[in-house]
N, C-alpha and C positions, 0 to 999 in steps of 0.2 A: 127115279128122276134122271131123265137123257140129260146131255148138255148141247152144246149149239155144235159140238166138233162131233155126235153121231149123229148130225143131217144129213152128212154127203155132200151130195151136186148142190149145190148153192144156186147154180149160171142162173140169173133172169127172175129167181126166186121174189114176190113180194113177203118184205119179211116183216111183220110188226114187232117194235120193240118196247115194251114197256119199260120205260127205265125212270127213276123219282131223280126229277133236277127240281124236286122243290128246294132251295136253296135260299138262305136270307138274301137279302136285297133290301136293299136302303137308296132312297132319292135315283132309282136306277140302277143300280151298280150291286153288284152280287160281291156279295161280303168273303164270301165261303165257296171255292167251286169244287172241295175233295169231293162228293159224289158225283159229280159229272164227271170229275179228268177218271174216277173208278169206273166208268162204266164206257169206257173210249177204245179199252182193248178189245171186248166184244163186238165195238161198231166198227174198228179198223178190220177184224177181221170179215166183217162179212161184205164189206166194201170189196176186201182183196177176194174174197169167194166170187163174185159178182153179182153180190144180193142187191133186189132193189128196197132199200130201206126207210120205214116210215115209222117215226118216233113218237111215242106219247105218253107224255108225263102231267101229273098233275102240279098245282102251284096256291100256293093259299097269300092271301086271303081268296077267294073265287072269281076276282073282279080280275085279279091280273090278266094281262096279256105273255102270252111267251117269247113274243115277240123280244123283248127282252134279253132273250138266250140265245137269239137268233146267230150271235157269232162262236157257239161254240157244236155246232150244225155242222158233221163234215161236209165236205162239197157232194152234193148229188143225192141226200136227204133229204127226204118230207118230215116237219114238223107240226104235227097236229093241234090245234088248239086246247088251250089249259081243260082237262077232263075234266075237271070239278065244275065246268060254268055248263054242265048237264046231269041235273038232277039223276039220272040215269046211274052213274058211276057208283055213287052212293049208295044207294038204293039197289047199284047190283039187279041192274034191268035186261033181261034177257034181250029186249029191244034194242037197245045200246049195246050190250057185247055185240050183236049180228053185225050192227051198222061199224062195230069196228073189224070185227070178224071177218066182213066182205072184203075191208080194202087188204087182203094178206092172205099168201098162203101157205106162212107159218108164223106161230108165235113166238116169241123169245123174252122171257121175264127178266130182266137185268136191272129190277128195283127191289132187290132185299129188302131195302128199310121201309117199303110200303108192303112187304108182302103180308103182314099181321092183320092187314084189312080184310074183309068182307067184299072185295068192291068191283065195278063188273072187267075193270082193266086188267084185273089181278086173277079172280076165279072165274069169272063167267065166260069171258073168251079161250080160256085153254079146253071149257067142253067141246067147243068149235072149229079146231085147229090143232093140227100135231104140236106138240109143244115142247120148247126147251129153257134149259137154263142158263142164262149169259153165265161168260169168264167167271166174272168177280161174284155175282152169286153164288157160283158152285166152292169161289174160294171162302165165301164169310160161313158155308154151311161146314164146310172142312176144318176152318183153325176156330170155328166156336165150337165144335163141338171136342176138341181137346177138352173143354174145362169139364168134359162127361166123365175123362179118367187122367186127372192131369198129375206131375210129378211132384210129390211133397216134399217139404211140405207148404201145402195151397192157400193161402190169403185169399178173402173173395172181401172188395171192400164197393158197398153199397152205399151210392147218397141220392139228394132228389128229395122230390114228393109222391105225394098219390100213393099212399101206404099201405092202400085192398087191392090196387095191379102189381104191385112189387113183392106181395106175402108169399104169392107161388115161388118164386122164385128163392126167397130167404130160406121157404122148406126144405125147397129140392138138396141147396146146397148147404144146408146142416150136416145130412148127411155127406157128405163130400169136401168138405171144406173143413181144413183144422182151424183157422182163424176166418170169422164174418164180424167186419166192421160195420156199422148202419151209422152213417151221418144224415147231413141235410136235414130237413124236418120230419122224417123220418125217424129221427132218432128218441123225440116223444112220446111217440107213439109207439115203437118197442121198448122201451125204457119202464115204459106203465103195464105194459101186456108180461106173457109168460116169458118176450127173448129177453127181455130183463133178468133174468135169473138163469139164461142158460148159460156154461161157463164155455163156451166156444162163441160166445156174442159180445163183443168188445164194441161202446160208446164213449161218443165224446167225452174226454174230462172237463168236469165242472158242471155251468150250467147246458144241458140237452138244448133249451131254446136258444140259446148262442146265434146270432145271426153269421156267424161262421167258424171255425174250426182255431183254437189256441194253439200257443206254442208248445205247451202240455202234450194235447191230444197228435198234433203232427208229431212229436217226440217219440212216444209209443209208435205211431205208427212207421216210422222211420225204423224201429227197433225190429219189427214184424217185419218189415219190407224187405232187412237182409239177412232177415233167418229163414225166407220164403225162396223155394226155387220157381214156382206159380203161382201170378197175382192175376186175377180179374176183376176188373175196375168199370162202373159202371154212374154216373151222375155226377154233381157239383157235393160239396162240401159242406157248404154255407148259401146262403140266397144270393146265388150268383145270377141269378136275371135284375135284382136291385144295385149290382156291383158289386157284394161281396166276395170278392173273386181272389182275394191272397191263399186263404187255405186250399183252396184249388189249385191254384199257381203251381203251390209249395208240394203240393203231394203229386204233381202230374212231373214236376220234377224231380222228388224224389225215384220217383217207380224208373222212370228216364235213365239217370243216370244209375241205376242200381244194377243192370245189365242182367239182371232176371228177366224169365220169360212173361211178357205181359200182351194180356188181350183187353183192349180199351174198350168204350164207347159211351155212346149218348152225344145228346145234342149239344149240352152244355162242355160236357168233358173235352168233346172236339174243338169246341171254339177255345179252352182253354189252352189247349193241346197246339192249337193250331199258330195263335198270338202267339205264345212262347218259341212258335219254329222249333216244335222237336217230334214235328209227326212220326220222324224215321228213328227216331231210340224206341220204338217199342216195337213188339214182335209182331202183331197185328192191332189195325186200330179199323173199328168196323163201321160200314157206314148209319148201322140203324140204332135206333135208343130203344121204343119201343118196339120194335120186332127183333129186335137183342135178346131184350129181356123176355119176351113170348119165346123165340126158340129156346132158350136157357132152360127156362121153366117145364117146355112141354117136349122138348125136343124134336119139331117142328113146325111150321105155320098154315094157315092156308092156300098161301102162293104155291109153297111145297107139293101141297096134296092135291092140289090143280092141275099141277103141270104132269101130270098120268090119268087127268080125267078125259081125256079124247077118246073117242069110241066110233072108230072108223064105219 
């Protein structure tokens, strides 16, 4: 996988940039903009290369307008309309890569946290086009894959739901992990299975369905947090989309102030992360939740295995 800095001559170049500013947004107004300001050093740079740059990101629900983002555009940028409102993307339509294929004559992936898709902005145009890796994709592939051989000893604490896309991941890091925590509802669900009895799988204390995390269960993990030189941290705690959001709080603070090396993410864990104002105590915090958990798991995606499919 090249990056954008073995392009070369940039001068005049069109460059397409896939980059994810799917970003919450409420009554207009964007809640959350860490994946856009992450993906800013890539387009600063090829502004100063003299690339001519054309951006496209998708946006959910599909109705949206991007318009919306329109002020975080640097000057002299094309913004192309929300990918999703063409069936095409999805579907990974060779028709729709071309049509985006045409306006560019190079690609640049700079949406990690989309890269886990199938979809034609992600795989089908890098058949089409020399292709590279923005800045900060090449950094979230670099500091996630420490937890491939990180320094012990390693804490991996897992919350969330969706308990059959998160199992690859629980296995990989059995073996790799001296302590895995499984919260969220999740914690049911291994509690009943075989990680219930394994003794490197530590659960909530008390009740499992807990709609979020005791002062019990933070206390162990408090305990864990400063016997550990490597934490990786992944989901909510508790059902924090209904507002159960203290056990989150409290453990995205703890890990914060513990000055261990820690690599964050997810969607929920960021917005916890984020409300509290303490993006910068942790060692890396990543833009993607599931395409986190897919590289974690597989040790790469299909954005990754994309971006070396051009065949001149």
């Amino acid at each position: 996988m090249k990056s954008i800095f073995d392009v070369g001559n940039l001068e005049g170049k069109r460059v397409l940039v896939r980059v994810d500013w799917n970003v919450p947004i409420e009554d207009g107004v964007v809640l959350d903009d860490y994946r856009i300001k992450q993906s800013m050093p890539t387009l600063e740079y090829l502004k100063e290369a003299g690339a001519k740059v054309i951006l496209a990101t998708h946006l959910e629900p599909e109705n949206i307008s991007v318009d919306i983002l329109r002020n975080y555009v640097p000057e002299g940028m094309e913004l192309l309309e929300n990918l999703r409102n063409n069936p095409g993307e999805k579907g990974n339509s060779e028709e729709f890569a071309k049509s985006l294929a045409d306006k560019a004559d190079i690609y640049v992936n700079e949406a990690f946290s989309a890269s886990h898709r199938n979809h034609a902005s992600i795989v089908g145009v890098p058949k089409l086009l020399p292709s590279y890796a923005g800045i900060h994709f090449m950094k979230e592939v670099e500091e996630l894959s420490k937890a491939f051989n990180p320094s012990h000893p390693f804490l991996f604490i897992l919350g969330g739901a969706k308990f059959e896309t998160k199992m690859p991941i629980i296995e990989k890091f059995l073996d790799i992990a001296d302590s895995v925590f499984i919260g969220g509802t999740l914690a049911k669900v291994a509690k009943e299975g075989a990680l219930g009895a394994n003794p490197k799988v530590m659960l909530p204390i008390g009740d499992v369905t807990a709609l979020d995390s005791n002062d019990e269960t933070l206390a162990v993990l408090e305990d864990k947090i400063n016997q550990s030189e490597f934490i990786l941290w992944n989901g909510p705690l508790g059902d924090y989309e209904h507002g159960y959001t203290e056990g989150t709080f409290n453990l995205a603070s703890l890990i914060a102030e513990s000055g261990k090396t820690s690599i964050v993410g997810g969607g929920d864990t960021l917005a916890a992360i984020k409300e509290l104002n303490i993006t910068d105590k942790f060692t890396f915090v990543s833009t993607g939740g599931g395409a986190m958990i897919d590289f974690l798991a597989q040790g790469t995606l299909p954005g990754i295995e994309a971006l070396s499919a051009y065949k001149q």
